[in-house]
N, CA and C atoms of all chains as a GROMACS GRO file, in nm:
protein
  570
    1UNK      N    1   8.139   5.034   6.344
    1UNK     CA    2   8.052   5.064   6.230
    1UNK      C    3   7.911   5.092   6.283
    2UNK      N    4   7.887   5.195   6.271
    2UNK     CA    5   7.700   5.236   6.336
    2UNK      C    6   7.632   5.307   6.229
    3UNK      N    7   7.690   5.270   6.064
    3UNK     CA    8   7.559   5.371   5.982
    3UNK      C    9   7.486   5.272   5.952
    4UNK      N   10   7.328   5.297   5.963
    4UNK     CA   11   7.231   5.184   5.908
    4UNK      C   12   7.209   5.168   5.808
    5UNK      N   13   7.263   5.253   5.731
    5UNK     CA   14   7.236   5.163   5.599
    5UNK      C   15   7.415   5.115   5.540
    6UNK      N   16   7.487   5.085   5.604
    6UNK     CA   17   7.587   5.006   5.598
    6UNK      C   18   7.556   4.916   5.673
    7UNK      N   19   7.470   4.902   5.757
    7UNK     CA   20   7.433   4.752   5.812
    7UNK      C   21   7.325   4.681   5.720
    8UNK      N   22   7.298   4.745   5.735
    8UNK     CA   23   7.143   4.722   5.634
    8UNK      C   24   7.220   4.657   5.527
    9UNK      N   25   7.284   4.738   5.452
    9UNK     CA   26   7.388   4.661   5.321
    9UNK      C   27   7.465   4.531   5.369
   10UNK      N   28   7.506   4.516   5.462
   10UNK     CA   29   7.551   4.432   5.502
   10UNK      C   30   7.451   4.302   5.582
   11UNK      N   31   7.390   4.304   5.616
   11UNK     CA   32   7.253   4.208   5.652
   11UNK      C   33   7.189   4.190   5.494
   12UNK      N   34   7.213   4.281   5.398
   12UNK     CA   35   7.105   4.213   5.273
   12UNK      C   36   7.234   4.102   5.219
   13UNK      N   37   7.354   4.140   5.237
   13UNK     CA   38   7.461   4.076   5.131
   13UNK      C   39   7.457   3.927   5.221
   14UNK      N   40   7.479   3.895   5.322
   14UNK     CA   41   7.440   3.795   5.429
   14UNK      C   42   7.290   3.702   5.328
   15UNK      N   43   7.231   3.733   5.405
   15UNK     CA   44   7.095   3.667   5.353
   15UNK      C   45   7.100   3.638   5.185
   16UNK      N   46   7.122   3.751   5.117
   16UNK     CA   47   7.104   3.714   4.945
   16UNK      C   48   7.132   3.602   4.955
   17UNK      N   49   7.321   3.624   4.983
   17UNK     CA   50   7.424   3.498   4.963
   17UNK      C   51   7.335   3.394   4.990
   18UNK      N   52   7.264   3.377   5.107
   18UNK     CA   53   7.208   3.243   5.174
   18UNK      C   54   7.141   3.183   5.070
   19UNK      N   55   6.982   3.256   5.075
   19UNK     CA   56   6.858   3.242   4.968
   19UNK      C   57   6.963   3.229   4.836
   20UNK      N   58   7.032   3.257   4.774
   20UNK     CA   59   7.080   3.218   4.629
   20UNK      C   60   7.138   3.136   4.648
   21UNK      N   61   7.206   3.085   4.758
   21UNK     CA   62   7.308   2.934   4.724
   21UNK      C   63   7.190   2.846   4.756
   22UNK      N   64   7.085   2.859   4.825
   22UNK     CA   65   6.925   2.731   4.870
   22UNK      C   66   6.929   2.717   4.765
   23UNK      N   67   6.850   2.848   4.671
   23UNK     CA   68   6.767   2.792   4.574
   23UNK      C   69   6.806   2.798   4.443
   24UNK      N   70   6.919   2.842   4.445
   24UNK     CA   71   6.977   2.808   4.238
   24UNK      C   72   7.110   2.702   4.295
   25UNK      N   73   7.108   2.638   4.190
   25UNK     CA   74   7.218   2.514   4.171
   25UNK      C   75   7.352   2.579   4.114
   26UNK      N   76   7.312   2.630   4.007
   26UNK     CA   77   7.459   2.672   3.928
   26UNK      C   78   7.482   2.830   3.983
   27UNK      N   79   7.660   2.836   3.984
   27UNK     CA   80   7.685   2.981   4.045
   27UNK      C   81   7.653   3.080   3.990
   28UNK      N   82   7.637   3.122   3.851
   28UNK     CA   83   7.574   3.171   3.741
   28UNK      C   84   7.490   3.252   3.784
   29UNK      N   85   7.395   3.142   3.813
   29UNK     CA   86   7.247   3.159   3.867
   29UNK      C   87   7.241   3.245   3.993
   30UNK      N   88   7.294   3.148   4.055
   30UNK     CA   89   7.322   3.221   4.190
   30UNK      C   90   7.366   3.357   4.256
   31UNK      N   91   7.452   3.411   4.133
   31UNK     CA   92   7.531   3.530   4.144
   31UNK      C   93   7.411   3.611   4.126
   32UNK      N   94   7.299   3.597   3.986
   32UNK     CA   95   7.245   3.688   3.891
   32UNK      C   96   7.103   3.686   4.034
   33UNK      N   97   7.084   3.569   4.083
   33UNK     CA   98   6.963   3.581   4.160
   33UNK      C   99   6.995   3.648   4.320
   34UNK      N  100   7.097   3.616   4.348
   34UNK     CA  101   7.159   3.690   4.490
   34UNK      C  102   7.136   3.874   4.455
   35UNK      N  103   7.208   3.861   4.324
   35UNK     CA  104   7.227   4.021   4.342
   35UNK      C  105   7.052   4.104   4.299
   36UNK      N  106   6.957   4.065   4.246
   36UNK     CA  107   6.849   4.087   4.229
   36UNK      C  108   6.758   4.102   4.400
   37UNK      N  109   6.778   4.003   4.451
   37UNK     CA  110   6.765   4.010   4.599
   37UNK      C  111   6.848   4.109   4.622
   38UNK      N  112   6.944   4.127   4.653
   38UNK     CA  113   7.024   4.188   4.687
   38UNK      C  114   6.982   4.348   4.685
   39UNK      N  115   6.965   4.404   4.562
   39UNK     CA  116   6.892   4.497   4.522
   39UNK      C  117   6.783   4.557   4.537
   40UNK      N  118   6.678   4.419   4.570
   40UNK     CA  119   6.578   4.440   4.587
   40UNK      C  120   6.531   4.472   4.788
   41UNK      N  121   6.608   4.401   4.905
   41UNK     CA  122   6.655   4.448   4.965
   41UNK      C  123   6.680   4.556   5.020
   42UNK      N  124   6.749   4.634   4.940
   42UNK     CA  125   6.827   4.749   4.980
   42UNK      C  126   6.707   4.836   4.943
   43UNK      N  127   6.686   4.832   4.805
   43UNK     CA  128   6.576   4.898   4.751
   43UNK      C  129   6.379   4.939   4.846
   44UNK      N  130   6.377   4.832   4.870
   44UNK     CA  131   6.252   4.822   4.965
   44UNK      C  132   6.250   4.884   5.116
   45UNK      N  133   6.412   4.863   5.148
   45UNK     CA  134   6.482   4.942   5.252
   45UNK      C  135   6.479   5.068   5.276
   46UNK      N  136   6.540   5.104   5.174
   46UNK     CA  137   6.519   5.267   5.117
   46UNK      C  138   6.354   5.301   5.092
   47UNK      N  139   6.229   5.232   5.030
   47UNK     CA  140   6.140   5.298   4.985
   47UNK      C  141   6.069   5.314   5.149
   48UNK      N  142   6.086   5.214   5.246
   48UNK     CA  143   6.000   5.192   5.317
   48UNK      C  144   6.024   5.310   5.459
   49UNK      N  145   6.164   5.345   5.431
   49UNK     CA  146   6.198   5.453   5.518
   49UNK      C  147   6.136   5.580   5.506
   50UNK      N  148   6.120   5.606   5.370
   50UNK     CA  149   6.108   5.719   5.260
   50UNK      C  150   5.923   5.715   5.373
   51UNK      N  151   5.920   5.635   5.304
   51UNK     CA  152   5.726   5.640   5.319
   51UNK      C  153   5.684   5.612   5.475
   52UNK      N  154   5.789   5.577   5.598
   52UNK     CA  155   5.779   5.609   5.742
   52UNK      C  156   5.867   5.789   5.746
   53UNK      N  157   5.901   5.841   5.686
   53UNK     CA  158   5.951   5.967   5.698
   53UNK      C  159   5.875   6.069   5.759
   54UNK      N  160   5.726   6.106   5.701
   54UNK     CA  161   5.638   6.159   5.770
   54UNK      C  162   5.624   6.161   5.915
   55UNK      N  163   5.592   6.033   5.972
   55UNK     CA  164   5.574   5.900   6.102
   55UNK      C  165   5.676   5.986   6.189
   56UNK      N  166   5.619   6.062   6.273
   56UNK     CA  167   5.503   6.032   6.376
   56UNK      C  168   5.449   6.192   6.320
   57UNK      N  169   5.300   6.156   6.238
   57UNK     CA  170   5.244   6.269   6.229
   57UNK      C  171   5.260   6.399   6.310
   58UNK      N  172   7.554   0.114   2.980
   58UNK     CA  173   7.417   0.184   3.004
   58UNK      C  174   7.410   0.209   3.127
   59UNK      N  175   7.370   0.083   3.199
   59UNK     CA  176   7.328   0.050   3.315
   59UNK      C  177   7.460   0.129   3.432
   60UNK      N  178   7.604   0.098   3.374
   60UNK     CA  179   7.680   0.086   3.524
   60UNK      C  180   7.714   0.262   3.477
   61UNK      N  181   7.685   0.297   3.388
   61UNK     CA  182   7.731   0.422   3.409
   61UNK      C  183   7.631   0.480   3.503
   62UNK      N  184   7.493   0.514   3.451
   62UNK     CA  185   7.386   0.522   3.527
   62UNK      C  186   7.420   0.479   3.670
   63UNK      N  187   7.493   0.399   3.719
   63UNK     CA  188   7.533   0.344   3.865
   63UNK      C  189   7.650   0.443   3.937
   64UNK      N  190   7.733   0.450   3.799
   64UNK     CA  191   7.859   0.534   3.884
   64UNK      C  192   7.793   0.681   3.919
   65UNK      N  193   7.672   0.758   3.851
   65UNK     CA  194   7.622   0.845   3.926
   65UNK      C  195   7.554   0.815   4.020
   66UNK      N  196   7.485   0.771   4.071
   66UNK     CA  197   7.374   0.769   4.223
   66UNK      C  198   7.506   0.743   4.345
   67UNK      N  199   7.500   0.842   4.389
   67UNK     CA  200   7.578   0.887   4.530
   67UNK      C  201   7.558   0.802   4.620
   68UNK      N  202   7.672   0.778   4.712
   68UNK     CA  203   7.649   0.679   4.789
   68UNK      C  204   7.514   0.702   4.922
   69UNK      N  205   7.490   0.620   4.954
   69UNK     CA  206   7.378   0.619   5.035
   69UNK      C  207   7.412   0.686   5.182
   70UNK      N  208   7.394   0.785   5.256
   70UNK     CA  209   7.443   0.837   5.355
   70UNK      C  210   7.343   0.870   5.463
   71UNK      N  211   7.365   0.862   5.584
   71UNK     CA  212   7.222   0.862   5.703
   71UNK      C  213   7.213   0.987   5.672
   72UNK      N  214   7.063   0.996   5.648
   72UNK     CA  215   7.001   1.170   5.666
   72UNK      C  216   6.976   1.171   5.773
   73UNK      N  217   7.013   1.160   5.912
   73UNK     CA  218   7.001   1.158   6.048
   73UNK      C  219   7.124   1.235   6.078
   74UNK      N  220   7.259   1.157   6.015
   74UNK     CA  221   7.378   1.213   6.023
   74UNK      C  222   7.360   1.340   5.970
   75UNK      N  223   7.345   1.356   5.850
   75UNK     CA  224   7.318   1.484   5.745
   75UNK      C  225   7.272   1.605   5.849
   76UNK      N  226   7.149   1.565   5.904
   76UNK     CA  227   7.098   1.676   5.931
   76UNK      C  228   7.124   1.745   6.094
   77UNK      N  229   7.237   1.617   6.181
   77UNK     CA  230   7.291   1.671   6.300
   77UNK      C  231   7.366   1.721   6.202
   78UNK      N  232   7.486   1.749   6.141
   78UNK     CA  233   7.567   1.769   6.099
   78UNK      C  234   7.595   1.887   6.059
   79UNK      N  235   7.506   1.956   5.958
   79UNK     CA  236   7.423   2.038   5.893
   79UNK      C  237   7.377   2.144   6.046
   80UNK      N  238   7.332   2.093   6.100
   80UNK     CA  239   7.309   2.180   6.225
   80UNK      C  240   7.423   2.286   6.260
   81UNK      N  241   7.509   2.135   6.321
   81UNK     CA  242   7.630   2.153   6.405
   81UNK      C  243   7.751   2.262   6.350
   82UNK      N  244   7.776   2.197   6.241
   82UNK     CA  245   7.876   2.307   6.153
   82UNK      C  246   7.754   2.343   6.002
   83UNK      N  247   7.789   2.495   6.042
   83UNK     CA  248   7.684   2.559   5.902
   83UNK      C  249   7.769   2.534   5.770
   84UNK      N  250   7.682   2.435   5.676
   84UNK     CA  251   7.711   2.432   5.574
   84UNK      C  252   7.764   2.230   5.571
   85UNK      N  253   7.786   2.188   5.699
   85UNK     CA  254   7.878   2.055   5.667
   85UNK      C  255   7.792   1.970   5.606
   86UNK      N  256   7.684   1.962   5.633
   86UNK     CA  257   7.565   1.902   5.548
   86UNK      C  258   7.599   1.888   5.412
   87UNK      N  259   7.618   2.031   5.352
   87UNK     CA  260   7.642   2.017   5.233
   87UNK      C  261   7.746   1.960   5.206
   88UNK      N  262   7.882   1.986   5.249
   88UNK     CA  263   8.011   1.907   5.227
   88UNK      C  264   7.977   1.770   5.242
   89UNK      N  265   7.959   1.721   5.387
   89UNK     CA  266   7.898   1.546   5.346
   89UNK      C  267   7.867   1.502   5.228
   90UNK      N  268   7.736   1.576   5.167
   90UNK     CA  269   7.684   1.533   5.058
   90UNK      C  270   7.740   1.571   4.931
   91UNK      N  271   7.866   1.603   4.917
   91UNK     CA  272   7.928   1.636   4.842
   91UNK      C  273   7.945   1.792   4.725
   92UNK      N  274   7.811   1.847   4.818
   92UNK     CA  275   7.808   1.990   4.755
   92UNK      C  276   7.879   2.086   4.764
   93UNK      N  277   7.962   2.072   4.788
   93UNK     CA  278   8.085   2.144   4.811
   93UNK      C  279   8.108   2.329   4.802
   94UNK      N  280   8.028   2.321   4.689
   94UNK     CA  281   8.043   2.516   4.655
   94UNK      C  282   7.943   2.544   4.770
   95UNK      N  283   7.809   2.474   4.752
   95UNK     CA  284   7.736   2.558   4.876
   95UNK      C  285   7.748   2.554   4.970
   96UNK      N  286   7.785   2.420   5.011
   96UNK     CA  287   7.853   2.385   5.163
   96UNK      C  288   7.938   2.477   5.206
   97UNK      N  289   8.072   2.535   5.143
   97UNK     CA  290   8.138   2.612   5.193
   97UNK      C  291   8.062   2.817   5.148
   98UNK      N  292   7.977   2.791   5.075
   98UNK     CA  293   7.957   2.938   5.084
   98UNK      C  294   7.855   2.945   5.248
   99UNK      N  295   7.755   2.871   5.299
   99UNK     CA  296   7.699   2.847   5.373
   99UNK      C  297   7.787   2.857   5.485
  100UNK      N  298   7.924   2.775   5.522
  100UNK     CA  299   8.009   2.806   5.625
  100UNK      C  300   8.036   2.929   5.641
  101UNK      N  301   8.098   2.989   5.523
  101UNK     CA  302   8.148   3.131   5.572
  101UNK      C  303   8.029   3.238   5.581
  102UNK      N  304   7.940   3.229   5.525
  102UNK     CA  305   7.803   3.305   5.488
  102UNK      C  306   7.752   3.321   5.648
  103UNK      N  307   7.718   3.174   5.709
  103UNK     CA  308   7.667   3.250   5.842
  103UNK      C  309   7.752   3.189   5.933
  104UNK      N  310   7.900   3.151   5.940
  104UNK     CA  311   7.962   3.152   6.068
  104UNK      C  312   8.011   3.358   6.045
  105UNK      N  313   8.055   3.427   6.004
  105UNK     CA  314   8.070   3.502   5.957
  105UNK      C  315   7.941   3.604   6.008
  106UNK      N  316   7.804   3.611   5.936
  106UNK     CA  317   7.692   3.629   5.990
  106UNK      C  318   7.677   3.675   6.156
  107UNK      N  319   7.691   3.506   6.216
  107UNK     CA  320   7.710   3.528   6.394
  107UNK      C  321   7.812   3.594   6.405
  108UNK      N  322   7.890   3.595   6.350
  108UNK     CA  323   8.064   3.658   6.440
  108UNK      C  324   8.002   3.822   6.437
  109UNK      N  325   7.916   3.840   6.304
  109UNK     CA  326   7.933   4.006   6.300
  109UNK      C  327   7.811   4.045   6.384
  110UNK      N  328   7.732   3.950   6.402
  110UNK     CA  329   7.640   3.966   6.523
  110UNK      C  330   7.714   3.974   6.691
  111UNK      N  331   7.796   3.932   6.703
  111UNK     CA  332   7.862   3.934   6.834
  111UNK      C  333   7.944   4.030   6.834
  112UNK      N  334   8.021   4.144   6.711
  112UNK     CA  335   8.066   4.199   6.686
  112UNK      C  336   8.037   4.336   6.699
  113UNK      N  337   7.877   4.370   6.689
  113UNK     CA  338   7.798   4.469   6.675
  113UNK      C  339   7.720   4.452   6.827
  114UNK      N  340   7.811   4.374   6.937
  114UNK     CA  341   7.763   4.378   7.065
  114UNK      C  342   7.625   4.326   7.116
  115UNK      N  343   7.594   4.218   6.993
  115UNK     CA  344   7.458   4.160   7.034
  115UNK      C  345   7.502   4.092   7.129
  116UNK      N  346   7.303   3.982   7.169
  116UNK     CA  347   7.321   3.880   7.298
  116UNK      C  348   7.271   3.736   7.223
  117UNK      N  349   7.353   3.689   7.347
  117UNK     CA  350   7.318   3.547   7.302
  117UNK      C  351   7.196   3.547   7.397
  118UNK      N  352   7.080   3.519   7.359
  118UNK     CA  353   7.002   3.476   7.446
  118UNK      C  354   6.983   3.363   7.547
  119UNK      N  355   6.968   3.344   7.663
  119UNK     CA  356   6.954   3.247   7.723
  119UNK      C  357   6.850   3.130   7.731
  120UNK      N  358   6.930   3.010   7.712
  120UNK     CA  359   6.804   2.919   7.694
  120UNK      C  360   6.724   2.886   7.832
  121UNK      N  361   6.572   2.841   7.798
  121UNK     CA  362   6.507   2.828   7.925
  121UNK      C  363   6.359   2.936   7.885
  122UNK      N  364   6.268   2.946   7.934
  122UNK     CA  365   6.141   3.030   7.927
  122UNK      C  366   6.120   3.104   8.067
  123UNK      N  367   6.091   3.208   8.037
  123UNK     CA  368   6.023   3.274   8.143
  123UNK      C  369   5.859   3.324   8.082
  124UNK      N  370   5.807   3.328   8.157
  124UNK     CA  371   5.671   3.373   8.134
  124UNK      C  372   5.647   3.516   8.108
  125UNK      N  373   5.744   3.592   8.138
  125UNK     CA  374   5.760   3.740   8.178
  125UNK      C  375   5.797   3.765   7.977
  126UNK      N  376   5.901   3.691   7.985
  126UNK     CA  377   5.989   3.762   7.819
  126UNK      C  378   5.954   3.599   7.731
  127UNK      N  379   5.851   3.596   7.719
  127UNK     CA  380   5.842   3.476   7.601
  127UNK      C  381   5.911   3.484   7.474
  128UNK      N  382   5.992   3.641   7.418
  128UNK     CA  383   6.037   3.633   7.292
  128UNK      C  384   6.183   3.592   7.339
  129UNK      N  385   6.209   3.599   7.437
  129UNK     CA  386   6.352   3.578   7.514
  129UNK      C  387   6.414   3.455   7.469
  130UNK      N  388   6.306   3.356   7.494
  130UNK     CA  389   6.284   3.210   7.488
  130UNK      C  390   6.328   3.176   7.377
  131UNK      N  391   6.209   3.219   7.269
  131UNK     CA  392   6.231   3.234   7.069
  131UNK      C  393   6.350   3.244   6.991
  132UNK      N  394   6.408   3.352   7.068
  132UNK     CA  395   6.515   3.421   7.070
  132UNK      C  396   6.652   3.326   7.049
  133UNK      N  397   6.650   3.255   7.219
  133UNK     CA  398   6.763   3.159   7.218
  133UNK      C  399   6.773   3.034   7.095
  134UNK      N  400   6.592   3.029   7.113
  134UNK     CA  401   6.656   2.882   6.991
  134UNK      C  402   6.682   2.909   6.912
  135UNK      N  403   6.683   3.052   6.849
  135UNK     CA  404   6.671   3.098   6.660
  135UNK      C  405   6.842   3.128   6.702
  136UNK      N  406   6.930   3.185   6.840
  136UNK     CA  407   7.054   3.164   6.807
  136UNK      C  408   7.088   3.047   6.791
  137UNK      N  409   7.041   2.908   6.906
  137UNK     CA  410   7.111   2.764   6.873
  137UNK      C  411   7.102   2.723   6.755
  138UNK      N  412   6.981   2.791   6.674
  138UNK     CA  413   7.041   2.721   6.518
  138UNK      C  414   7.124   2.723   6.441
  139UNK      N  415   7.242   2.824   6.538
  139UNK     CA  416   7.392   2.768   6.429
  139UNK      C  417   7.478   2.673   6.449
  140UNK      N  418   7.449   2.620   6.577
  140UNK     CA  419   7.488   2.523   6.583
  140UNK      C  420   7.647   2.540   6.651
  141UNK      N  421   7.728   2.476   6.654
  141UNK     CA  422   7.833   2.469   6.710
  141UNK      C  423   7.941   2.602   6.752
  142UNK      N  424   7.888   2.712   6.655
  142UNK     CA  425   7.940   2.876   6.641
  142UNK      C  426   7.870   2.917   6.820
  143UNK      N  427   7.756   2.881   6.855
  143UNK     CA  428   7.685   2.958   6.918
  143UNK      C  429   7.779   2.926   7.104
  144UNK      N  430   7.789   2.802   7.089
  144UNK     CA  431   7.879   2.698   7.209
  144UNK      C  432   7.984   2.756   7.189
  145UNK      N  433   8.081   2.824   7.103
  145UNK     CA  434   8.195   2.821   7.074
  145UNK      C  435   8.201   2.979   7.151
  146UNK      N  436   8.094   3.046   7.097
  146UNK     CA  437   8.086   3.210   7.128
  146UNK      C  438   8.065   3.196   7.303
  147UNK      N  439   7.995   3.121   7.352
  147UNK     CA  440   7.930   3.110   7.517
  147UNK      C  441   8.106   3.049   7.582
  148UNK      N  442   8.114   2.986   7.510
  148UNK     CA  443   8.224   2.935   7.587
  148UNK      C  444   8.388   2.991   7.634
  149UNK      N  445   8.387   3.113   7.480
  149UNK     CA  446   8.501   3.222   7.469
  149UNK      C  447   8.390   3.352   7.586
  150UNK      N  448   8.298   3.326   7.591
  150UNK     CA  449   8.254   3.473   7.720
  150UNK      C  450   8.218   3.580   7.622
  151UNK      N  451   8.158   3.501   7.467
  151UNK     CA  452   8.118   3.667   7.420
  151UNK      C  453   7.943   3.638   7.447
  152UNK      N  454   7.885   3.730   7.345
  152UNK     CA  455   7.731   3.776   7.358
  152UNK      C  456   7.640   3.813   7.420
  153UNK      N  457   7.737   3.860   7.576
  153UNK     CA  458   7.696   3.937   7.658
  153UNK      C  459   7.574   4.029   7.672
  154UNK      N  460   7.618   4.088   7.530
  154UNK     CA  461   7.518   4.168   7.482
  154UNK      C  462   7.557   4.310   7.548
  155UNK      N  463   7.575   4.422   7.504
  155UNK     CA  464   7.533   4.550   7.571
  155UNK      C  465   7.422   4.611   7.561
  156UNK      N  466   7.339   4.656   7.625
  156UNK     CA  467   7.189   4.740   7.610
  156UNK      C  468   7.205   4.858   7.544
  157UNK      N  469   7.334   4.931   7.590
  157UNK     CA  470   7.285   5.049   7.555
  157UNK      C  471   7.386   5.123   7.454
  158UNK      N  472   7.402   4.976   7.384
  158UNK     CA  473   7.546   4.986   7.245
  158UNK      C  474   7.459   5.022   7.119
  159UNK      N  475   7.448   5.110   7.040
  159UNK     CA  476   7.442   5.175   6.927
  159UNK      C  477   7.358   5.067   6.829
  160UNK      N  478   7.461   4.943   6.836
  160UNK     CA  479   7.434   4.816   6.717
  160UNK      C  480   7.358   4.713   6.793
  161UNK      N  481   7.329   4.754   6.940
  161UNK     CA  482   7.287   4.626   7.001
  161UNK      C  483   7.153   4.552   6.949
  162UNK      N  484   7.100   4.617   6.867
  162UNK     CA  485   6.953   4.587   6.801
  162UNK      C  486   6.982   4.496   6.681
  163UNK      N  487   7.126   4.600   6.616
  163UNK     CA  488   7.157   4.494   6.522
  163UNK      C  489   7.195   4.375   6.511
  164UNK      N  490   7.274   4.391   6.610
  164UNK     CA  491   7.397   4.231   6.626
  164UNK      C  492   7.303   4.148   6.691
  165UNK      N  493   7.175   4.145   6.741
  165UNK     CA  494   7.068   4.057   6.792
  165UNK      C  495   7.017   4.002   6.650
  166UNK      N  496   7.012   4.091   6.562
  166UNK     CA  497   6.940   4.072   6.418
  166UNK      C  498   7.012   3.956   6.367
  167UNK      N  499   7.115   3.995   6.368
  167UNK     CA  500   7.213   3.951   6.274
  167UNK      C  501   7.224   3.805   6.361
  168UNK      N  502   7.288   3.781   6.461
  168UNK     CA  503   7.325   3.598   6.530
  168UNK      C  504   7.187   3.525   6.500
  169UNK      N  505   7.056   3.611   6.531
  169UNK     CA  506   6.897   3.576   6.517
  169UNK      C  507   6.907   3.467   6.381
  170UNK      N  508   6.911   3.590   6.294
  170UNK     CA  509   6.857   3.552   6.161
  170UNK      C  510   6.950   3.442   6.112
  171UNK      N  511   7.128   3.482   6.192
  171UNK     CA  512   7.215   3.322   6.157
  171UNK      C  513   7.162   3.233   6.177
  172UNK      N  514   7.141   3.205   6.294
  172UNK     CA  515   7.092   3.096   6.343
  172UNK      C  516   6.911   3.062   6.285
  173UNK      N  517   6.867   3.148   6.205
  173UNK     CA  518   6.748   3.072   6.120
  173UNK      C  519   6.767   3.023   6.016
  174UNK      N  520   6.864   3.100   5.946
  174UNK     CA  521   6.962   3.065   5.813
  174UNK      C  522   6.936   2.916   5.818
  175UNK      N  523   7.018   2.911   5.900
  175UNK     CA  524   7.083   2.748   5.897
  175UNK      C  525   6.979   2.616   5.941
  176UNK      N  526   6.885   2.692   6.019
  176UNK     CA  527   6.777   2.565   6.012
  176UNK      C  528   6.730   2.575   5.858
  177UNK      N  529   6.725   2.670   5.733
  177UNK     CA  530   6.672   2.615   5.613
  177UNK      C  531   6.779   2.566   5.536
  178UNK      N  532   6.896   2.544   5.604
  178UNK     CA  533   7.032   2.522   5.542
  178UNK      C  534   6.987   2.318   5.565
  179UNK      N  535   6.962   2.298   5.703
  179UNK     CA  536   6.931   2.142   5.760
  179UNK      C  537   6.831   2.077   5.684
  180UNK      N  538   6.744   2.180   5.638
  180UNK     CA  539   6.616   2.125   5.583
  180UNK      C  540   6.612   2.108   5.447
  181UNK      N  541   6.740   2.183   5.398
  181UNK     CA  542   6.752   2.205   5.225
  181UNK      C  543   6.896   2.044   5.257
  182UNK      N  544   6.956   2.017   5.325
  182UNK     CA  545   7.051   1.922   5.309
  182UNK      C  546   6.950   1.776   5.363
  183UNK      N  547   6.861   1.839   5.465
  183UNK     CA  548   6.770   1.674   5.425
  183UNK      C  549   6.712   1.650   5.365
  184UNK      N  550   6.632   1.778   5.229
  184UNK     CA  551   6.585   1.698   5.125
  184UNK      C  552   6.689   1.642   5.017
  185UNK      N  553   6.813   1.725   5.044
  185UNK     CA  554   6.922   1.645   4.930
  185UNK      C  555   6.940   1.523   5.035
  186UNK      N  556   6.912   1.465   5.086
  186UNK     CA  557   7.005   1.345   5.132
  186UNK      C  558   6.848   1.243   5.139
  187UNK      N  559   6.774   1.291   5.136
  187UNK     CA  560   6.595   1.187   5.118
  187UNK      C  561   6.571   1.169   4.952
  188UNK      N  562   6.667   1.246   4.883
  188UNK     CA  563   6.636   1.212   4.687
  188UNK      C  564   6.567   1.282   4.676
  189UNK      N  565   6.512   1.414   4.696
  189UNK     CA  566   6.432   1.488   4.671
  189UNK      C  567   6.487   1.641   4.615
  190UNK      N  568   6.627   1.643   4.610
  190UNK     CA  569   6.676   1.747   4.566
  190UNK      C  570   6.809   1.705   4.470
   0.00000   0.00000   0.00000
């Protein structure tokens, strides 16, 4: 597997899982707050590439 | 009133134990203490984690400092924080590491960040085992 953003997807699903089972108690919670991370993640992933795209002047 | 109130408060357990424990196997912390769902999402979450770090041809870093590669150093302890996965991987002859493997940046990422995981995994099972969680 060498596409980065299938790793990338896969390193955010890792970590969410982590950070949502620390810090919510009920699975509920956990599911709705993992996948917000989760999202958010991927999302910041994507914007931050977008906006090094230019790079190297 | 009173003894019900009793049959909840968990039995009293060394947070010394807890938190070798918790180290050693990711997630046993939690099982000790009876948390069971997180305990085992925590096991598979980052034994799983390292495996796909060793998988993607990362290194285990070597413990010890050199003056030359100080992140080298950083490196090793953020893998020993998984604890018993990391002995298990050195001892089967993986994490070799390849330099000039595709994922080798990744699979460093990935055993790295396991092994930090789980020190907030030790620290979240010693405040459950001090009454604070």
């Amino acid at each position: 597997m060498t596409s980065h953003l299938a790793l990338m997807a896969l390193f955010a699903v890792f970590v969410s899982t982590v950070f949502a089972t620390l810090m919510r108690d009920e699975p509920r919670d956990q599911l709705w707050f993992g996948s917000k991370l989760f999202v958010g993640f991927i999302g910041a992933g994507v914007l931050i590439g977008w906006l090094l795209y230019p790079l190297p002047l | 009133m009173r003894a019900a109130a009793a049959d909840q408060v968990e039995p009293a357990i060394n947070k010394y134990l807890v938190a070798v424990l918790a180290w050693a196997v990711p997630g046993g912390g939690h099982l000790l203490l009876r948390r069971h769902q997180k305990g085992l999402t925590f096991l598979v979450a980052l034994t799983l984690m390292f495996a796909t770090g060793l998988w993607l041809e990362g290194r285990i870093f070597p413990l010890g400092f050199d003056v030359t590669q100080p992140l080298v150093g950083l490196a090793a302890i953020a893998d020993l924080g998984v604890g018993i996965p990391y002995f298990i991987a050195k001892f089967m002859g993986h994490g070799a590491g390849r330099v000039v493997a595709i994922t080798y940046e990744y699979g460093n990422a990935f055993a790295i960040v396991a092994g930090l995981l789980n020190m907030l995994v030790v620290l979240d099972a010693w405040d459950i085992a001090e009454g604070r969680k």
